[in-house]
N, C-alpha and C positions, 0 to 999 in steps of 0.2 A: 314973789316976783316971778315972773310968768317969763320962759328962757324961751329962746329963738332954736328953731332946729337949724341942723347945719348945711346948707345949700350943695347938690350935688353939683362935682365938678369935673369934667370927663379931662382938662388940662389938669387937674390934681389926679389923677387914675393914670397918666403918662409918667409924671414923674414918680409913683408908688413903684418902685421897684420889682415888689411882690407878685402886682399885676403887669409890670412887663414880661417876668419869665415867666407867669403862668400861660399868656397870652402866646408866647415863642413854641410854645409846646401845642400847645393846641394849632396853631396854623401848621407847625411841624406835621405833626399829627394829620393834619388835614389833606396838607401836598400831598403826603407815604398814599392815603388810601386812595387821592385823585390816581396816582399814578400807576400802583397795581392793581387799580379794577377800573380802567379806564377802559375807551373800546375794544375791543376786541380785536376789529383790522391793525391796531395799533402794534401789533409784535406777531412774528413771525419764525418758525424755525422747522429746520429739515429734518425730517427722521428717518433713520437707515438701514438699511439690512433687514429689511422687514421680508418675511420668507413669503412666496407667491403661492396662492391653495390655487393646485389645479386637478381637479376632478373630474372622471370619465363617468359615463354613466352605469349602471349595476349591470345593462345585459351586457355591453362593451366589458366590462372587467370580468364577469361570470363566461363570457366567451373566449378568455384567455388574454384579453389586450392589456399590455401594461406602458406605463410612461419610460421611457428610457434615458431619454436626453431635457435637459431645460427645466428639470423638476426639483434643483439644488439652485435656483435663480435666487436672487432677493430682486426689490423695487427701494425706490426711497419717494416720498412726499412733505410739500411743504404744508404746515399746519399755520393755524393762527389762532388768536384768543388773551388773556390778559397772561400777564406777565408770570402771578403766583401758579396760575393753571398748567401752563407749555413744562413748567419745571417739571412736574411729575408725568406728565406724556413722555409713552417708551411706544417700541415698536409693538409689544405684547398689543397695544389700546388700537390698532389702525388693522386691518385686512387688505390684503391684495388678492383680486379673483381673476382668474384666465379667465376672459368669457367665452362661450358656446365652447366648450374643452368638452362639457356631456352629448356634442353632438357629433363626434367620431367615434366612427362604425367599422374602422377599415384600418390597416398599417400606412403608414407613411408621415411626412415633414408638415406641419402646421404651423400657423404661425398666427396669434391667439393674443387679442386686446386683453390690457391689462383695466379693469377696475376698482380705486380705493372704494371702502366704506371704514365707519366708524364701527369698533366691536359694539360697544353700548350706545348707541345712538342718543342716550343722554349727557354724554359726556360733553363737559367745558370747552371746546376747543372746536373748531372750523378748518376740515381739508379744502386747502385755496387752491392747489395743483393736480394733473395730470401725474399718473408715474413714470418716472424714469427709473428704466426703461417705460414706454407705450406698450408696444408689443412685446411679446418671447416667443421665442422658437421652438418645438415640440418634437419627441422622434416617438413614433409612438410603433408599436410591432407585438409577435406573438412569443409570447416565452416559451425557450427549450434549451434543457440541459442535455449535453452530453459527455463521454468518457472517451477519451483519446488515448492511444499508447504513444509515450514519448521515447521519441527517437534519440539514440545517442550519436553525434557526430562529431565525439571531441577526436582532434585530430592529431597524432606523434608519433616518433620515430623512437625504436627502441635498442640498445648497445645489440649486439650481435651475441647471440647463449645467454639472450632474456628476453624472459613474456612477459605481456603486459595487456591487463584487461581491466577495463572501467564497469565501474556499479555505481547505477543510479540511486539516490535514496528514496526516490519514487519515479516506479514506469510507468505509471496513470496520472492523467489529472483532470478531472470532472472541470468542463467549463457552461456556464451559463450565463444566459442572455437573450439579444434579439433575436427569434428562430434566422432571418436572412442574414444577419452578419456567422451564424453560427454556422449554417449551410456553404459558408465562404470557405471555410478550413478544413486544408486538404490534408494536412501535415504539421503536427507539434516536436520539435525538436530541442534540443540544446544544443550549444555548437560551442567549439573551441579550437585552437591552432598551438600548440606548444612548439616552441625554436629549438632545434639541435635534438639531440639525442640525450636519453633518460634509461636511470637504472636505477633508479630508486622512486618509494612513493608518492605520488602526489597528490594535493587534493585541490579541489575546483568548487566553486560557487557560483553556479550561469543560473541568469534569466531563461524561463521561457519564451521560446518565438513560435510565433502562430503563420502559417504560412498557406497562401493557396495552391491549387492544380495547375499554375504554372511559375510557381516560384517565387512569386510576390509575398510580401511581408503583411500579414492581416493585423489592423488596430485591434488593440483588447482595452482602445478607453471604453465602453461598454460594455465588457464581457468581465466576469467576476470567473478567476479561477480557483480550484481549490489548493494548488499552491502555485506562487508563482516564479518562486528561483528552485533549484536542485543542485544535492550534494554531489559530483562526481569524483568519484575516489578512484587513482590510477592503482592499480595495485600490479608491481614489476617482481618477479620471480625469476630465477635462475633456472636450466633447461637443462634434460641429461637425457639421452638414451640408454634404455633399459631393456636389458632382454625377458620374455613371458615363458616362467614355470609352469608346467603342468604338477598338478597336486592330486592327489588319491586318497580316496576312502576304502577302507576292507582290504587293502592290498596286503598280498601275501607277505611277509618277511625275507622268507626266502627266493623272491622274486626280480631280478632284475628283469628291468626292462634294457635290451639290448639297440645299439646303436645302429640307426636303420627302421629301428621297429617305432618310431615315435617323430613323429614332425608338428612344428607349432606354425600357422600364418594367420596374422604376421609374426614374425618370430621376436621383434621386440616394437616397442613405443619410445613415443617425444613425450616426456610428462618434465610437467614444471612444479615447483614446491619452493616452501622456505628453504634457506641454504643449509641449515642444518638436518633438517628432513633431504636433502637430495644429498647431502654427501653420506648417509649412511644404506642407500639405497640400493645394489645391485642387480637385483631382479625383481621383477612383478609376479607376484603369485597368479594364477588362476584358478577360478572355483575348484573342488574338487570333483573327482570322475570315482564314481563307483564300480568297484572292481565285481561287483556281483551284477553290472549289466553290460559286461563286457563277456566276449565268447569267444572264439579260435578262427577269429577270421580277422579282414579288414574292415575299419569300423573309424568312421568322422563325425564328431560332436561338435557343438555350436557351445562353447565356455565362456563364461561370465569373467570378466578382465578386475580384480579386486584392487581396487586403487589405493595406497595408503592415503591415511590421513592427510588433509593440509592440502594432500597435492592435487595437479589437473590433468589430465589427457588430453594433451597435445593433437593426439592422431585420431582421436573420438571415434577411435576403435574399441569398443565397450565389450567386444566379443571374439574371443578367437578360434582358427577351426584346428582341432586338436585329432590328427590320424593315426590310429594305432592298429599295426597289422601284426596281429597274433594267428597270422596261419600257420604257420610252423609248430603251434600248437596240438596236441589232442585233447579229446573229450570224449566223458566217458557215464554212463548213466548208472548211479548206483542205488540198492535201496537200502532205507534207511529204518532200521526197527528198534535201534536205542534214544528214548526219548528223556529228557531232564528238564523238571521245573524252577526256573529261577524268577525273582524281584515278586514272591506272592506275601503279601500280609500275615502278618503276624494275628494268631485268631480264625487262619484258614487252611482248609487245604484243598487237596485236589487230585485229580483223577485223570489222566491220560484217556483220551477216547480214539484218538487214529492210530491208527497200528502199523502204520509203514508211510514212507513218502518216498519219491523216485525223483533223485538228485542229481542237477549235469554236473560236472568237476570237469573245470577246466585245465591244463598245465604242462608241463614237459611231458615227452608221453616216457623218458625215465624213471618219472615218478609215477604216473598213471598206472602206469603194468602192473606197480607194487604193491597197489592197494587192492584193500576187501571191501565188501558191506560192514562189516565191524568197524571199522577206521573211521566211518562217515557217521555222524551222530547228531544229534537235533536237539537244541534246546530253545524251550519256548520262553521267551518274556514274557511275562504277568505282570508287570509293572504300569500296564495303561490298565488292568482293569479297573481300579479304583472303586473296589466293593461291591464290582458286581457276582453276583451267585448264579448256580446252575450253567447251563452246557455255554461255553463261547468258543470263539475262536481264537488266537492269538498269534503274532508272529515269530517266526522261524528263526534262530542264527544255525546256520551249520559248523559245525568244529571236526574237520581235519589231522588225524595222527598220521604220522611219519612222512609227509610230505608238504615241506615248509615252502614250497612252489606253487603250489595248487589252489584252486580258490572254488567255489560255486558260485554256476551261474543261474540267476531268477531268486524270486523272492517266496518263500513258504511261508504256511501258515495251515496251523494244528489244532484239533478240535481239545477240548478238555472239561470237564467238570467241576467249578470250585464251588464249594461248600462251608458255611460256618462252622469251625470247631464246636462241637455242645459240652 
């Protein structure tokens, strides 16, 4: 028996279940892709912060011009294109260009359209906007560094028998930038005002101020310093006058120096120190004077004022004049034919080659009268020679019997022969 096929039915394909939810899925399906790749004017979105290339031209830059102001801008633009596309669009994908930026030649204020473009010109997406900003404003000048001495003008009042002086932790500070804003600055300073009276340390943290030739405050939003706040440290010490010692080299033993015969000016200092450094302090030494270039007369020397440690001079008196009048003295010319070698090496020896030398002695003339040529006697140090051989010269000390007043005046120096032991 010969069967009938079964008739299609599009009302039996409604009620199939099967073919409804396949059918749901597939129109599903259909809407999704009409609508993320649908046209392109269709969606729209802003992109932001996108940084501005602005570009001089190579002789412009090779002639020193640099950008200074308007070169840290952004722009934003509206883009458009399908929906899956916009999602991955960043600012990275967009350019913004100052136009004719390559055609200043010269310093001064520009003010420079802005044009998008696409990085990849094949890219999914369409710039429908102008940037905002349109324009940007340009400062454009020649660069120069320079080095300033900062000024300290922290300003206080100090207890009365106390010093007080500030240190900066830097008195330079290299600034660069627009040569014309940098030609403004007349004066770098710090400044402060402290209230009431101070006896102890202080410490400060100031900005620098930039300031012109007539007192005005110069901007440094364009100038780049190499630093721009400073340490300033008060540092307060306690004060003492102290009277200035005269100090001696070669001086006789038996010599005083009598009252009258010796004056110091100035005869004392203002020096400040830690307080345990000035309460042990009584007098200030001064260099010492060599008593072998002293003679029997009156005589003023320019002395070096020896500071102790820690502390400051006050009176920035660094030298004192020290007059010694030894004319009441005599002097007397002796010769000298007893010679002695000291401080020679071990593995050497040596030989006397001058045979006399003609010595001043200075000193009471009570002792003067009492002496001979035998009393005056010369020994040479050989302790600088340092291994030299054959004939030198060396210098002199004189040595003194029976007159512990007495000294020589000028400096000798004796021939001699040293030779290696064989």
């Amino acid at each position: 028996m010969k069967r009938n096929k079964p008739k299609f039915s599009f009302q039996g394909l409604l009620r199939n279940n099967k073919f409804i939810f396949l059918l749901s899925v597939l129109i599903s399906v259909c809407l999704w892709v009409a609508m993320s790749f649908g046209a392109e004017s269709g969606t729209t979105r802003t992109i932001t912060d996108i940084p501005i290339s602005i570009s001089l031209s190579k002789e412009a830059e090779d002639s020193g011009l640099q950008i200074f102001s308007g070169n840290d801008e952004t722009a934003s633009v509206t883009v458009s294109g399908n929906r899956v596309g916009l999602g991955s669009v960043t600012k990275d994908d967009i350019i913004v260009t100052a136009q004719t930026a390559n055609a200043i030649n010269t310093v001064g204020t520009f003010t420079l359209s802005l044009s998008p473009s696409k990085v990849n010109p094949a890219s999914d997406f369409t710039i429908t906007s102008q940037p905002s900003p349109s324009v940007i404003t340009v400062y454009v000048d020649y660069f120069r560094e320079k080095t300033f001495n900062i000024v300290d003008n922290v300003v206080y009042q100090v207890e009365n028998n106390y010093y007080a002086a500030t240190t900066l932790s830097s008195t330079t500070v290299t600034i660069s930038g627009p040569q014309s804003e940098i030609a403004k600055i007349d004066t770098v300073s710090v400044a402060d005002k402290l209230e009431g009276t101070i006896n102890s340390d202080k410490h400060l943290n100031l900005p620098i101020k930039l300031y012109d030739s007539s007192g005005y405050e110069v901007s440094s939003n364009l100038l780049t310093m190499s630093v721009e706040n400073v340490d300033a440290d008060i540092t307060v010490l306690p004060e003492k006058t102290v009277n200035l010692q005269p100090t001696f080299k070669n001086k006789p033993s038996g010599f005083n120096i009598e009252n009258g015969a010796i004056s110091v000016n100035p005869s004392s200092i203002l020096i400040a120190g830690p307080q345990s450094a000035v309460d042990d302090i009584n007098f200030i030494n001064l260099d010492q004077i060599d008593f072998s270039s002293l003679t029997n007369e009156k005589m003023t020397f320019d002395v070096n004022v020896i500071l102790p440690k820690d502390c400051r001079n006050l009176s920035n008196k660094n030298t004192a004049k020290v007059t010694l009048d030894f004319s009441n003295l005599t002097s007397k010319t002796f010769t000298v034919t007893d010679f002695s070698v000291k401080g020679l090496e071990s593995g050497y020896t040596s030989k006397v080659s001058t045979q006399k030398l003609d010595v001043t002695v200075i000193g009471p003339e009570s002792q003067i009268s009492d002496l001979s040529d035998s009393d005056v006697k010369a020994i040479i140090d050989t302790s600088s020679a340092d291994g030299k051989t054959g004939s030198v010269s060396m210098p002199v000390s004189i040595s003194i019997s029976g007159a512990d007043g007495c000294w020589a005046y000028g400096t000798y120096d004796a021939n001699l022969t040293i030779s290696k032991k064989t």
